[in-house]
N, CA, C, O and CB atoms as a CASP TS submission, in Angstrom:
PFRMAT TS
TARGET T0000
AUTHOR 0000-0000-0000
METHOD Language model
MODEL 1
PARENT N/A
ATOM      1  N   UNK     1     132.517 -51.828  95.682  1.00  0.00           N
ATOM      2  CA  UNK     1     133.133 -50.548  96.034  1.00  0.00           C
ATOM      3  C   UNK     1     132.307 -49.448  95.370  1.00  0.00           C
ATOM      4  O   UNK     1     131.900 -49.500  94.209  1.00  0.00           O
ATOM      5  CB  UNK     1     134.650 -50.485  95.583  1.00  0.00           C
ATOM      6  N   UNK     2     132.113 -48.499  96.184  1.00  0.00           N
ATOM      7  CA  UNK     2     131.054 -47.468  95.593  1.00  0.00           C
ATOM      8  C   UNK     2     131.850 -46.210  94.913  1.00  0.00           C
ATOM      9  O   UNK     2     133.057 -46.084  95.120  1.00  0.00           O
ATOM     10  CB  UNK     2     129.997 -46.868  96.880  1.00  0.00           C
ATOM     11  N   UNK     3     131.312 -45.517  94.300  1.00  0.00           N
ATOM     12  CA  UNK     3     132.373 -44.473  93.339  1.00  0.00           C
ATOM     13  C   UNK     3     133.006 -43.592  94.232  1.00  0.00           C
ATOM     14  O   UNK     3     134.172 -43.371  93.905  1.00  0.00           O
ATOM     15  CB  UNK     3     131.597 -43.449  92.150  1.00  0.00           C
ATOM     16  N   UNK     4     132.687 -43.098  95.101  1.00  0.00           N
ATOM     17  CA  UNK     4     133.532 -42.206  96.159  1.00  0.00           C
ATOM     18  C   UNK     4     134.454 -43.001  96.589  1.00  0.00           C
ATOM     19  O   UNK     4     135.499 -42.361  96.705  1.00  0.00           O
ATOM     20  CB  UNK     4     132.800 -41.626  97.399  1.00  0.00           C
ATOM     21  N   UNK     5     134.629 -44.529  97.003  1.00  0.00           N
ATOM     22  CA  UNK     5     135.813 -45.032  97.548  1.00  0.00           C
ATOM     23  C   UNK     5     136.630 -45.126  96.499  1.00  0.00           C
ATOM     24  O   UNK     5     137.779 -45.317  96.897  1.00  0.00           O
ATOM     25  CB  UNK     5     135.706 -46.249  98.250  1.00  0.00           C
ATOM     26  N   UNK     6     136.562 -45.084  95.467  1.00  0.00           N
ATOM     27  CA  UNK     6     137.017 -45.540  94.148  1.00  0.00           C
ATOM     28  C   UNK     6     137.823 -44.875  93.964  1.00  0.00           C
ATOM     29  O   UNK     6     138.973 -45.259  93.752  1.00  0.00           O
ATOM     30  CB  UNK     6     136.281 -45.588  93.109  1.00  0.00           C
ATOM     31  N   UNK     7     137.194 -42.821  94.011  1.00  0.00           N
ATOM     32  CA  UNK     7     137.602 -41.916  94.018  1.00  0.00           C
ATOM     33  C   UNK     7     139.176 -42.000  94.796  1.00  0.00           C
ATOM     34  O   UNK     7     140.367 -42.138  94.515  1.00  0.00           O
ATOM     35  CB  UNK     7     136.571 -41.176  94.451  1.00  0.00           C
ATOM     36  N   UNK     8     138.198 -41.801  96.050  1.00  0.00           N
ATOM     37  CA  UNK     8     139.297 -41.813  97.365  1.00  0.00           C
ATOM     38  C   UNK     8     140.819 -42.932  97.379  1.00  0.00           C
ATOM     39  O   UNK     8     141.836 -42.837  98.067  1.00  0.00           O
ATOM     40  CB  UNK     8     138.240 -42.372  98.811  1.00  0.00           C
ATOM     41  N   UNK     9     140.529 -43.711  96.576  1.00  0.00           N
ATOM     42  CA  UNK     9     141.734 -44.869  96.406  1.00  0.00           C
ATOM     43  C   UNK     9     142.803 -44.207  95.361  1.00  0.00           C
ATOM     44  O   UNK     9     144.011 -44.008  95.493  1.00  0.00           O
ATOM     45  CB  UNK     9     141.071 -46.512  95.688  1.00  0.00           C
ATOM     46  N   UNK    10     141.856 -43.923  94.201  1.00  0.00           N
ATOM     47  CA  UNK    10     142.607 -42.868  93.360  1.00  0.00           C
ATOM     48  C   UNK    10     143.659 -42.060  93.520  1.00  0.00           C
ATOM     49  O   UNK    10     144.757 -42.009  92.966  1.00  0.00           O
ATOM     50  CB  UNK    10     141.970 -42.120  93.090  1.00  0.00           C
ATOM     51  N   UNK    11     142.801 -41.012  94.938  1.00  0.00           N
ATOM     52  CA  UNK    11     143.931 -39.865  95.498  1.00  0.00           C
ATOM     53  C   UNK    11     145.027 -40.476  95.978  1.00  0.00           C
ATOM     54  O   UNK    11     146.134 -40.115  95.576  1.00  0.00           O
ATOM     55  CB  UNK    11     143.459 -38.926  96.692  1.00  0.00           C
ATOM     56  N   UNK    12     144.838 -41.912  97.290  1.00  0.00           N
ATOM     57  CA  UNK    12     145.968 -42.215  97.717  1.00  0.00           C
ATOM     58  C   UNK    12     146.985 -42.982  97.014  1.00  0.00           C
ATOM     59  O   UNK    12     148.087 -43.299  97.462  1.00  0.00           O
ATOM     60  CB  UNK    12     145.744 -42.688  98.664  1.00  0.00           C
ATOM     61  N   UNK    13     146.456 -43.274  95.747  1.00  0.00           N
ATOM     62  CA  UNK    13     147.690 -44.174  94.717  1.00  0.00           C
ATOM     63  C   UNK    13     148.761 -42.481  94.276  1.00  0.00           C
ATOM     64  O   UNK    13     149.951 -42.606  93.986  1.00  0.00           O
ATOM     65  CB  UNK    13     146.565 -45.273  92.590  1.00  0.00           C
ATOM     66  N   UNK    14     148.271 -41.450  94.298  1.00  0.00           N
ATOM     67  CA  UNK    14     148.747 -40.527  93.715  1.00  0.00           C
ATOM     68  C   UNK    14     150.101 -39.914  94.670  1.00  0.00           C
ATOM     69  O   UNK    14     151.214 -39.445  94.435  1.00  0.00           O
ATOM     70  CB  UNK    14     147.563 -39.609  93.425  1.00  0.00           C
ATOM     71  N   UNK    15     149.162 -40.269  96.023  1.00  0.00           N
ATOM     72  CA  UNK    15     150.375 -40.080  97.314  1.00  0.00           C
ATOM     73  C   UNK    15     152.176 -41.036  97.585  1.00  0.00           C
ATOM     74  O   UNK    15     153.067 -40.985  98.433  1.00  0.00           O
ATOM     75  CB  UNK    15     149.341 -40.619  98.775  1.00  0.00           C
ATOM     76  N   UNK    16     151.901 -41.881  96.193  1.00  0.00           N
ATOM     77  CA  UNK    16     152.607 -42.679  96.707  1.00  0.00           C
ATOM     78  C   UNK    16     153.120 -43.635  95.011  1.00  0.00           C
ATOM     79  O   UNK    16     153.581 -44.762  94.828  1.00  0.00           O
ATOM     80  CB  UNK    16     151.655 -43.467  98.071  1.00  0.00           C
ATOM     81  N   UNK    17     152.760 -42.547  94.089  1.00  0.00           N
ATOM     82  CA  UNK    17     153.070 -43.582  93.013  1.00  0.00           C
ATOM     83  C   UNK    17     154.179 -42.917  91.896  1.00  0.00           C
ATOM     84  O   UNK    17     154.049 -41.857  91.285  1.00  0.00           O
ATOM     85  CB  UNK    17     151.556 -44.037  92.216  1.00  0.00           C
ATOM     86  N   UNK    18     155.288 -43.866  91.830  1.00  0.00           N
ATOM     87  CA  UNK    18     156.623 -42.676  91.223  1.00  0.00           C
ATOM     88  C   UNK    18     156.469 -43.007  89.838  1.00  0.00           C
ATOM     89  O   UNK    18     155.856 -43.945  89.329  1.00  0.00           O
ATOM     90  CB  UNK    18     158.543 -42.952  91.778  1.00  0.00           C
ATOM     91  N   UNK    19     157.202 -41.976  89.257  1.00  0.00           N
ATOM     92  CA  UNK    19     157.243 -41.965  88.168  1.00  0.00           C
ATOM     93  C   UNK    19     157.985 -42.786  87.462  1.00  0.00           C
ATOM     94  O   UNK    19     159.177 -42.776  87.767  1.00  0.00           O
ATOM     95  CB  UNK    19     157.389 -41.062  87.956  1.00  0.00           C
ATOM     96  N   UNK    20     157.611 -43.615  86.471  1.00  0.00           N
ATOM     97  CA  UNK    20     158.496 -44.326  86.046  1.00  0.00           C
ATOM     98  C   UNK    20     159.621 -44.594  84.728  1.00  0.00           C
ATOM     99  O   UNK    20     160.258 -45.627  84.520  1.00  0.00           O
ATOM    100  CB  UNK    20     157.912 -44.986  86.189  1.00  0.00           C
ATOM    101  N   UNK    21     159.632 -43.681  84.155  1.00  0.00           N
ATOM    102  CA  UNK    21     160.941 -43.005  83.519  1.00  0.00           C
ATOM    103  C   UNK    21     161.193 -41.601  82.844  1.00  0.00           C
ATOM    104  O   UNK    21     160.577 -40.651  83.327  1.00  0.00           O
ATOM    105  CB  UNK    21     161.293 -43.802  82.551  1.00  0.00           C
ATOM    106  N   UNK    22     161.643 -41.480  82.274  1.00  0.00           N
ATOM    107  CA  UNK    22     161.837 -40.030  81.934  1.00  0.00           C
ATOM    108  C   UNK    22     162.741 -38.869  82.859  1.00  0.00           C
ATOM    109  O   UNK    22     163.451 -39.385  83.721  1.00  0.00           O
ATOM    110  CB  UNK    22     160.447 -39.552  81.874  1.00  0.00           C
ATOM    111  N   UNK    23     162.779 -37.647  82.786  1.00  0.00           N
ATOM    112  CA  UNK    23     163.440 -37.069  83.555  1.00  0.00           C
ATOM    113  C   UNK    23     163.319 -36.521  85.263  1.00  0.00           C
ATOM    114  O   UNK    23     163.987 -35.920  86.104  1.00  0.00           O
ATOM    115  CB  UNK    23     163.552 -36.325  82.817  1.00  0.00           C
ATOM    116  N   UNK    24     161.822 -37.269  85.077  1.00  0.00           N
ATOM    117  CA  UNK    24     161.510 -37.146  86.948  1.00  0.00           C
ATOM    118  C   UNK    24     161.254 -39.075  87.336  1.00  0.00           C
ATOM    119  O   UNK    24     160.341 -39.459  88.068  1.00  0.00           O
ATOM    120  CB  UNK    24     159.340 -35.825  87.432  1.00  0.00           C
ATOM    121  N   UNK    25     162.010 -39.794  86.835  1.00  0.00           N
ATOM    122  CA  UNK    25     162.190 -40.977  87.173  1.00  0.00           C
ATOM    123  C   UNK    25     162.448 -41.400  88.811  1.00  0.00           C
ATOM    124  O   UNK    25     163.320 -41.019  89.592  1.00  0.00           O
ATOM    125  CB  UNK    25     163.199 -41.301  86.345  1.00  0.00           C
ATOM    126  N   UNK    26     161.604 -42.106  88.944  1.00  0.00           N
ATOM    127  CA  UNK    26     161.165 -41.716  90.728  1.00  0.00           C
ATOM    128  C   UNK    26     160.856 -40.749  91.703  1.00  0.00           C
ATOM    129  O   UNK    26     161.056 -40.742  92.918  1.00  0.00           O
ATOM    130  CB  UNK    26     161.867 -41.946  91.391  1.00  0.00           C
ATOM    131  N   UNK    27     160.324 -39.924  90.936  1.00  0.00           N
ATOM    132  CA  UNK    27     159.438 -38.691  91.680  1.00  0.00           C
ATOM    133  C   UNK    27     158.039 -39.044  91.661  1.00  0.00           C
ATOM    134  O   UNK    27     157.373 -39.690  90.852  1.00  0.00           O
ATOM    135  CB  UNK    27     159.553 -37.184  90.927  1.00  0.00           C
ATOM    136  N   UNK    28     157.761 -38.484  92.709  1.00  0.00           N
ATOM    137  CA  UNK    28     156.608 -39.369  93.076  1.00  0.00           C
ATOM    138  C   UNK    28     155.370 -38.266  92.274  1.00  0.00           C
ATOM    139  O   UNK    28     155.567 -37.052  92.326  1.00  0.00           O
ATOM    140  CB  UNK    28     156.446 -39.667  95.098  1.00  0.00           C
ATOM    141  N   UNK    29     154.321 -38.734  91.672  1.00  0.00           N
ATOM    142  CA  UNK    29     153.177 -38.454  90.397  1.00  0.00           C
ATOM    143  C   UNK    29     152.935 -36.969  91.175  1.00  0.00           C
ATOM    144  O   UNK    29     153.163 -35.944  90.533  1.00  0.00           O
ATOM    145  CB  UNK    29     151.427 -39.797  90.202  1.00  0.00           C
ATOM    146  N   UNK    30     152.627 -36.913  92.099  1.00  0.00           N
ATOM    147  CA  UNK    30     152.398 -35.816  93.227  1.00  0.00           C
ATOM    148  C   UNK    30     153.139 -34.477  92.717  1.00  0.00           C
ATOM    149  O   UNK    30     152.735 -33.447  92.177  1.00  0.00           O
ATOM    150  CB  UNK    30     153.074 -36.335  94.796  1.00  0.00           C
ATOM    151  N   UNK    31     154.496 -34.983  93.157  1.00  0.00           N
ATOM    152  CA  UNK    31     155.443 -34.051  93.201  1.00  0.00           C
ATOM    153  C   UNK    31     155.886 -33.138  91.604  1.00  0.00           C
ATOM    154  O   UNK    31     156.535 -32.095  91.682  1.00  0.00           O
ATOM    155  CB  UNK    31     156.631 -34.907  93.826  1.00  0.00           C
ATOM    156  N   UNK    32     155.426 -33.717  90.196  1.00  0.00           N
ATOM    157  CA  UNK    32     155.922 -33.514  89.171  1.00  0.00           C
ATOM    158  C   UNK    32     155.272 -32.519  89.198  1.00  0.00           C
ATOM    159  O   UNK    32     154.148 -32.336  89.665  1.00  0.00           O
ATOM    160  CB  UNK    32     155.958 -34.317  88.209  1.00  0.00           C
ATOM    161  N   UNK    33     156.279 -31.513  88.459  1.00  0.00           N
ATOM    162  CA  UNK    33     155.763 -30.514  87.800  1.00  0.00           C
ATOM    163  C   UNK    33     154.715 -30.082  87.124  1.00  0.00           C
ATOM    164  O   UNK    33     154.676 -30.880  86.188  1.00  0.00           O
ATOM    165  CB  UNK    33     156.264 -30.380  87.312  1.00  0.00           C
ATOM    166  N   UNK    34     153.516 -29.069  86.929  1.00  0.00           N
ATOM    167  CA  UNK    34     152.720 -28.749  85.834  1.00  0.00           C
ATOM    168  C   UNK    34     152.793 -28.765  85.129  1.00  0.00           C
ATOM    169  O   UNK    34     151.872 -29.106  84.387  1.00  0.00           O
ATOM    170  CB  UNK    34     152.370 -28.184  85.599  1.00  0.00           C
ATOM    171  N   UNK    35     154.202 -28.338  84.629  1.00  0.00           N
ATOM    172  CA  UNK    35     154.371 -27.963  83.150  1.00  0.00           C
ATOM    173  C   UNK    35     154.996 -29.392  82.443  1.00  0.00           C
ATOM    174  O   UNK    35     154.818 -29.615  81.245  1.00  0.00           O
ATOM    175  CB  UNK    35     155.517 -26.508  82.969  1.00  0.00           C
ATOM    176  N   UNK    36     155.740 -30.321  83.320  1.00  0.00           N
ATOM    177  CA  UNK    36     155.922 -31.650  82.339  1.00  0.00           C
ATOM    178  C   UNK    36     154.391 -32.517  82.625  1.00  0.00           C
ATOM    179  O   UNK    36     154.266 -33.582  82.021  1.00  0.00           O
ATOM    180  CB  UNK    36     157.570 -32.781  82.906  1.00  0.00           C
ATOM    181  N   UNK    37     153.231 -32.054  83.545  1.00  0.00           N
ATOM    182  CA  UNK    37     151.886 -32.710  82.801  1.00  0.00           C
ATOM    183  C   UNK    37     151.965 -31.909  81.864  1.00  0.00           C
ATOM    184  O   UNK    37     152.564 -32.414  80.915  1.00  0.00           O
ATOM    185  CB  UNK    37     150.373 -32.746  83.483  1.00  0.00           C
ATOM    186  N   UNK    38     151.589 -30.740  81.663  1.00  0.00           N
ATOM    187  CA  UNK    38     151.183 -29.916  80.453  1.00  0.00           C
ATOM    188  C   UNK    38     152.255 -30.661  78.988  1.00  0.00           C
ATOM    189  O   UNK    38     151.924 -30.589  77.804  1.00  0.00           O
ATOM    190  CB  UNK    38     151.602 -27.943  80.896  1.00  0.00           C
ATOM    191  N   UNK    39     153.465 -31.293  79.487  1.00  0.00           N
ATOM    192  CA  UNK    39     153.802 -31.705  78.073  1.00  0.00           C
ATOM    193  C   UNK    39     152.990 -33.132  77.537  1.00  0.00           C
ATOM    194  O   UNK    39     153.172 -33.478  76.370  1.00  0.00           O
ATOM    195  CB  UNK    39     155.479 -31.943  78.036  1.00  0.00           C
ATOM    196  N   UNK    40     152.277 -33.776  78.244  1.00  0.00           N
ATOM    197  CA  UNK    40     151.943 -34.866  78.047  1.00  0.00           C
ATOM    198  C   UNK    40     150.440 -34.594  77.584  1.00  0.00           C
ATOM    199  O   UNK    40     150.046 -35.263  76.629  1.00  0.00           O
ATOM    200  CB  UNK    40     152.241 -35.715  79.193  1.00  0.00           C
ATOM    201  N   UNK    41     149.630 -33.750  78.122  1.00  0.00           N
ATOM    202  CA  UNK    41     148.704 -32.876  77.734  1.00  0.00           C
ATOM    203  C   UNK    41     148.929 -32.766  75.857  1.00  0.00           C
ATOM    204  O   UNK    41     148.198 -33.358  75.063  1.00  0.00           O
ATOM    205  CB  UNK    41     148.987 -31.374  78.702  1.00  0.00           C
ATOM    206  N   UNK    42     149.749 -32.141  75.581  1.00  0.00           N
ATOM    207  CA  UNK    42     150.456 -32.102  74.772  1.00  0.00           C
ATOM    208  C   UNK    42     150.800 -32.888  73.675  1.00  0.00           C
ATOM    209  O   UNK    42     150.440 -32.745  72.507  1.00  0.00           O
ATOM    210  CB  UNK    42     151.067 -31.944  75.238  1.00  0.00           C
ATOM    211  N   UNK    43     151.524 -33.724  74.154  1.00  0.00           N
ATOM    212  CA  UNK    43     152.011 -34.865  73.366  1.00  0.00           C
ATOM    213  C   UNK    43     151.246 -35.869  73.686  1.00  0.00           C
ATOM    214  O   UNK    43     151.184 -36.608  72.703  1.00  0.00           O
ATOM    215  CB  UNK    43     153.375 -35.230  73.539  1.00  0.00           C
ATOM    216  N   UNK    44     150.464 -36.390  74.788  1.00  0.00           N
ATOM    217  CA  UNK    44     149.515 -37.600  74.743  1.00  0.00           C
ATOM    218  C   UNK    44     150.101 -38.711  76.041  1.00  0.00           C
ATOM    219  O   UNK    44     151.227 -39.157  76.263  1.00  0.00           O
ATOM    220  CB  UNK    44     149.604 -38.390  72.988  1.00  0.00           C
ATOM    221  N   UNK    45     148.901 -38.885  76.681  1.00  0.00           N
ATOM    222  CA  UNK    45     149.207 -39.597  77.946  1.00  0.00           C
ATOM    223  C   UNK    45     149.653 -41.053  77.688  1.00  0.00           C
ATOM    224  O   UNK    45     149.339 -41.696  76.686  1.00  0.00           O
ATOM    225  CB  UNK    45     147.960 -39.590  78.879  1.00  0.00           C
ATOM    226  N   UNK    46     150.401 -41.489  78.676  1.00  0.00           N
ATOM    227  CA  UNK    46     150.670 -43.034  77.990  1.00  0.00           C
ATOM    228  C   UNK    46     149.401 -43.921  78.611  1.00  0.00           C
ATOM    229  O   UNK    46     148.704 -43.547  79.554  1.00  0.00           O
ATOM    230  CB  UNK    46     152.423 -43.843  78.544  1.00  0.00           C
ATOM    231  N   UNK    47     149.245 -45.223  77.854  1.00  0.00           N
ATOM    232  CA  UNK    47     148.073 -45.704  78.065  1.00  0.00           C
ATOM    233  C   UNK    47     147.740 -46.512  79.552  1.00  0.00           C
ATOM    234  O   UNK    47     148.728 -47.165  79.888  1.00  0.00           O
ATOM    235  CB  UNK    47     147.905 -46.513  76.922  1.00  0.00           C
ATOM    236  N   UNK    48     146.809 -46.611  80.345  1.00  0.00           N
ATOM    237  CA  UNK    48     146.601 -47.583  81.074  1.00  0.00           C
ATOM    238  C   UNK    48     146.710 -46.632  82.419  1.00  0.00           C
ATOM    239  O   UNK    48     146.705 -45.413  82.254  1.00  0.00           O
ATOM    240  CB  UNK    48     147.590 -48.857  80.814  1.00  0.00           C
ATOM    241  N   UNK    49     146.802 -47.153  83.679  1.00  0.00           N
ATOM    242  CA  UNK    49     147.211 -47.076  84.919  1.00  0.00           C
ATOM    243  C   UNK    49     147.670 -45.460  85.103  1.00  0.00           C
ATOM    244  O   UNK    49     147.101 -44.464  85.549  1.00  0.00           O
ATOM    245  CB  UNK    49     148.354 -48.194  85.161  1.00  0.00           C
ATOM    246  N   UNK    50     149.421 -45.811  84.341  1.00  0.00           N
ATOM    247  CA  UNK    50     150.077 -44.961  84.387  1.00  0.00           C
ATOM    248  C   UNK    50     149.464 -43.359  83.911  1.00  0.00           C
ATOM    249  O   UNK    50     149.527 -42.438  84.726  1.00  0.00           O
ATOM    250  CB  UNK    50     151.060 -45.511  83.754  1.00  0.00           C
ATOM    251  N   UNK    51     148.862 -43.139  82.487  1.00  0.00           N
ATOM    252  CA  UNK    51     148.131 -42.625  82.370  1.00  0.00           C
ATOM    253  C   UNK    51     147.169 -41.591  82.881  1.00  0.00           C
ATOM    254  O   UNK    51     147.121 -40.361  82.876  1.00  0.00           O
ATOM    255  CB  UNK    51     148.012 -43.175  82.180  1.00  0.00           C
ATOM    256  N   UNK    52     146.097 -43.005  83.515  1.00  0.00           N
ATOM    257  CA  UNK    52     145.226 -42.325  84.147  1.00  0.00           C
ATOM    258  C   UNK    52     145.734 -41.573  85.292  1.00  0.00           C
ATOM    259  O   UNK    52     145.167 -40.522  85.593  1.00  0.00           O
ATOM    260  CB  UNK    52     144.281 -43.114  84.469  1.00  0.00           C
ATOM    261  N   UNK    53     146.654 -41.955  85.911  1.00  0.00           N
ATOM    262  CA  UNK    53     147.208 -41.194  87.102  1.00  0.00           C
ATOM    263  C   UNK    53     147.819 -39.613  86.925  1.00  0.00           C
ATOM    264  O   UNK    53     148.017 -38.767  87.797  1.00  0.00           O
ATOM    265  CB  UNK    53     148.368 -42.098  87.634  1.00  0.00           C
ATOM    266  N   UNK    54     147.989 -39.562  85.785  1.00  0.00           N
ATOM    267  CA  UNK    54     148.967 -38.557  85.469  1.00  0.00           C
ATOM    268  C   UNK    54     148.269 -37.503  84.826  1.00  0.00           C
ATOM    269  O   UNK    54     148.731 -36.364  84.888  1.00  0.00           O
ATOM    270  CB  UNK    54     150.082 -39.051  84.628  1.00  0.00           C
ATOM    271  N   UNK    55     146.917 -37.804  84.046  1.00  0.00           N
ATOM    272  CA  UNK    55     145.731 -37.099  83.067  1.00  0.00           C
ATOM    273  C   UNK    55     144.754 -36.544  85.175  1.00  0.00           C
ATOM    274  O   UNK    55     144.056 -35.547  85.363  1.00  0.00           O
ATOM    275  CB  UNK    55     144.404 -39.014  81.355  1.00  0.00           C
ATOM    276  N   UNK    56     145.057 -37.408  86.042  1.00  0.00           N
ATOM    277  CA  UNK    56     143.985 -36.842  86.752  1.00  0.00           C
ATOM    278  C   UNK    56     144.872 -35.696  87.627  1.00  0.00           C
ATOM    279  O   UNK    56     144.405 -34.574  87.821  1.00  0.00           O
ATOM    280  CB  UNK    56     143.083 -38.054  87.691  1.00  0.00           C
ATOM    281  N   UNK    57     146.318 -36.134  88.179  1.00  0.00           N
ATOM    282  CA  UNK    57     147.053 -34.798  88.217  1.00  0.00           C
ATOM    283  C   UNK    57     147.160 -33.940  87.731  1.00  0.00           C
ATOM    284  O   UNK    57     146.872 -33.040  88.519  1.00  0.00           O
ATOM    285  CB  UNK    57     147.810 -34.714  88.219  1.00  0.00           C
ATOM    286  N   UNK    58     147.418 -33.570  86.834  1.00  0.00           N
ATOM    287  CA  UNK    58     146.894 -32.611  85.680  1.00  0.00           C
ATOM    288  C   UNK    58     146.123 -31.960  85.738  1.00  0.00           C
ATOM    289  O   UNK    58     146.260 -30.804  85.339  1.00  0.00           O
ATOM    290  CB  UNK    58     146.543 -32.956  84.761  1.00  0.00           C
ATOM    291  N   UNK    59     144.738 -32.502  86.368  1.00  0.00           N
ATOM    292  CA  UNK    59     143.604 -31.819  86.377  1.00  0.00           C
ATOM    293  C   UNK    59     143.346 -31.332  87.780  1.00  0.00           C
ATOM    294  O   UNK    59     142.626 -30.401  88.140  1.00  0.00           O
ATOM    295  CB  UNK    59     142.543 -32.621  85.842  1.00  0.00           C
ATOM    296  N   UNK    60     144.321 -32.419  88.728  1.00  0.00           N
ATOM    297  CA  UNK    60     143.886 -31.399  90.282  1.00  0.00           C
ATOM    298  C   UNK    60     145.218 -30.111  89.947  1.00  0.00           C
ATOM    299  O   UNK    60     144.874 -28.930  89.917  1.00  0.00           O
ATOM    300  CB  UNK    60     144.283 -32.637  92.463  1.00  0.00           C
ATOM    301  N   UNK    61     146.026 -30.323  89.820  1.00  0.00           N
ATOM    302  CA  UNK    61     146.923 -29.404  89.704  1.00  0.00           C
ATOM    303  C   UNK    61     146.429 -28.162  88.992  1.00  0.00           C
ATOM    304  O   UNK    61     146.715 -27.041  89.415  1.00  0.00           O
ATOM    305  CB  UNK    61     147.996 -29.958  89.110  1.00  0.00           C
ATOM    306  N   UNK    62     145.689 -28.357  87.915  1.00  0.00           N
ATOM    307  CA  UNK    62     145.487 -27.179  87.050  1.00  0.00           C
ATOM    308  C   UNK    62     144.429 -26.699  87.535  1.00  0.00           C
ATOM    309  O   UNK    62     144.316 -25.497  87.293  1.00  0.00           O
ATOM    310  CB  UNK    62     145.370 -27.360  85.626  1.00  0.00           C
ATOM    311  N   UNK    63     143.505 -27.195  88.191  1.00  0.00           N
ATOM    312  CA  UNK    63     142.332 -26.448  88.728  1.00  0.00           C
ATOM    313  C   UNK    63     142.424 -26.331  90.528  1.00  0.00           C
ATOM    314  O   UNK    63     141.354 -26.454  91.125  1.00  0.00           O
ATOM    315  CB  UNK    63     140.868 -27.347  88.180  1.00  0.00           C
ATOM    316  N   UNK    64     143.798 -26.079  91.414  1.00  0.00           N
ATOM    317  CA  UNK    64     144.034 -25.927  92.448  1.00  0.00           C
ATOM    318  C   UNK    64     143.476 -27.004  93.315  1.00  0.00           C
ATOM    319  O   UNK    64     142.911 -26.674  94.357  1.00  0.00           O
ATOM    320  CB  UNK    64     143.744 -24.803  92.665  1.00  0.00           C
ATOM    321  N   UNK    65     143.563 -28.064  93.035  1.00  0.00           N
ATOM    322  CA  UNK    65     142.677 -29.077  94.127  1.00  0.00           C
ATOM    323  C   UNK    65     143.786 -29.646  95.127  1.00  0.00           C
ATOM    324  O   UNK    65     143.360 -30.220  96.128  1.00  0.00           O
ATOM    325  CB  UNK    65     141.802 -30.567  93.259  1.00  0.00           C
ATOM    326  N   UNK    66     145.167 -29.542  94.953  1.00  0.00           N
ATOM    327  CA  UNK    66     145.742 -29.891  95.660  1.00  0.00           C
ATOM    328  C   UNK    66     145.457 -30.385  97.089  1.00  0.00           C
ATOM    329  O   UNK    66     145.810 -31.363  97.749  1.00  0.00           O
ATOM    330  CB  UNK    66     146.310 -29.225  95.512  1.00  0.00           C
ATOM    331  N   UNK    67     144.817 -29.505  97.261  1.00  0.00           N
ATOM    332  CA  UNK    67     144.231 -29.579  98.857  1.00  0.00           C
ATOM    333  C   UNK    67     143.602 -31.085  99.320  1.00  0.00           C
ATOM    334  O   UNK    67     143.645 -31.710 100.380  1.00  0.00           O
ATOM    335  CB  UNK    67     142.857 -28.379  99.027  1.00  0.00           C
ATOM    336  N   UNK    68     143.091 -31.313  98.198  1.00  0.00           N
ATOM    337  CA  UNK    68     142.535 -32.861  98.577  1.00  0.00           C
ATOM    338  C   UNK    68     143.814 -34.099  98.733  1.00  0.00           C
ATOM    339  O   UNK    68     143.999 -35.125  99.388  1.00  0.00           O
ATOM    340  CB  UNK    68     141.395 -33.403  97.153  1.00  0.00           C
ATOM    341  N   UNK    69     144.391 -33.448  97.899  1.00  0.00           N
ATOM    342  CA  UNK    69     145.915 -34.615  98.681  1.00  0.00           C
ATOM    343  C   UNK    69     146.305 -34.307  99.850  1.00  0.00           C
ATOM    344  O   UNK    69     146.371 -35.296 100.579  1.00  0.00           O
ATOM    345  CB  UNK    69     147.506 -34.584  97.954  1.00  0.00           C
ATOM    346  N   UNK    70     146.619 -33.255 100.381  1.00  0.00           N
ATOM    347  CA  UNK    70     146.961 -32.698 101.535  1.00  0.00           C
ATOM    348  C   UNK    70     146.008 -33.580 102.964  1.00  0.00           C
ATOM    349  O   UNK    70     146.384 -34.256 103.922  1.00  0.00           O
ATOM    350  CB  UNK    70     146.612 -30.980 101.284  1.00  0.00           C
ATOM    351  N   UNK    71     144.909 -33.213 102.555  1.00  0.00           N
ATOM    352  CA  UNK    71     143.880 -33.737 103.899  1.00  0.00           C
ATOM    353  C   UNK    71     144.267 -35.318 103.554  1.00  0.00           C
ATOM    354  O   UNK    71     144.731 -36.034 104.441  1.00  0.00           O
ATOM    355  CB  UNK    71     141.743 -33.276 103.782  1.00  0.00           C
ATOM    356  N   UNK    72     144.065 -35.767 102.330  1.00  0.00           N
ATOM    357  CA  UNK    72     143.961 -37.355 102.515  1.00  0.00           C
ATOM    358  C   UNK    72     145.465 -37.896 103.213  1.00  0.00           C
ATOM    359  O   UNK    72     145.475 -38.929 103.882  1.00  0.00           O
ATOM    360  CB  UNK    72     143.677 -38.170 100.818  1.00  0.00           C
ATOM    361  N   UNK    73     146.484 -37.244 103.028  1.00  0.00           N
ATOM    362  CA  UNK    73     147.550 -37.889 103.786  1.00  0.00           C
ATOM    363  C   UNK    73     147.320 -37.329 105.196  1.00  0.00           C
ATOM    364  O   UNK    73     147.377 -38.209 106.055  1.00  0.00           O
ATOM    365  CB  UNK    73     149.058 -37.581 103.193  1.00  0.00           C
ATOM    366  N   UNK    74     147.144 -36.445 105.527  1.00  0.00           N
ATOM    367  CA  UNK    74     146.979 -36.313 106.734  1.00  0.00           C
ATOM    368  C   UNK    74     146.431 -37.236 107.841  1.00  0.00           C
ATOM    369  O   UNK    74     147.009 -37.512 108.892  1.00  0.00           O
ATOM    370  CB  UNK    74     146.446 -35.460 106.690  1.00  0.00           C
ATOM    371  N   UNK    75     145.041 -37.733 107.370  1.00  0.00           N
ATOM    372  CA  UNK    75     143.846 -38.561 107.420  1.00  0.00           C
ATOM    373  C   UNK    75     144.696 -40.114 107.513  1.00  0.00           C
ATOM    374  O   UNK    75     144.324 -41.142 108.078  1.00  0.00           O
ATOM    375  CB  UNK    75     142.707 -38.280 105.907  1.00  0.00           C
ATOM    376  N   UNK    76     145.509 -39.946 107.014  1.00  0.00           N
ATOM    377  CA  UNK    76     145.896 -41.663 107.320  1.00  0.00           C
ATOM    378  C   UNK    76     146.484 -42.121 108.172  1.00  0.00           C
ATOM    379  O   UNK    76     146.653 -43.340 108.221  1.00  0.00           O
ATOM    380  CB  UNK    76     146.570 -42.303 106.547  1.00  0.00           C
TER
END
């Protein structure tokens, strides 16, 4: 698998991957708020999977990339 599909697998786990406890407990990674990434920012991502999913929202969210989720669901 080459790094762009890698990428691209990335986005669509994000389309579709809920949260798994806390106060947006089954909201999907997508949908959470900025400001509860910004608390994890904060306080520290949890390790692994979960994590990484949530440190890279964070970063489309905070730098407007949204848009790339948008087209990739579209696209499917």
């Amino acid at each position: 698998m080459n790094e762009a599909q890698g990428d691209t697998n990335l986005l669509k786990e994000l389309l579709h991957y809920p949260m798994p406890f806390g106060k947006y407990k089954g909201r999907l990674i997508r949908e959470l708020p900025i400001s509860y990434l910004e608390w994890f920012v904060k306080e520290g991502f949890p390790a692994g999977k979960l994590g990484m999913l949530l440190r890279t929202m964070y970063e489309i969210k905070l730098n407007g990339l949204d848009y790339l989720l948008d087209g990739i669901q579209r696209n499917r």
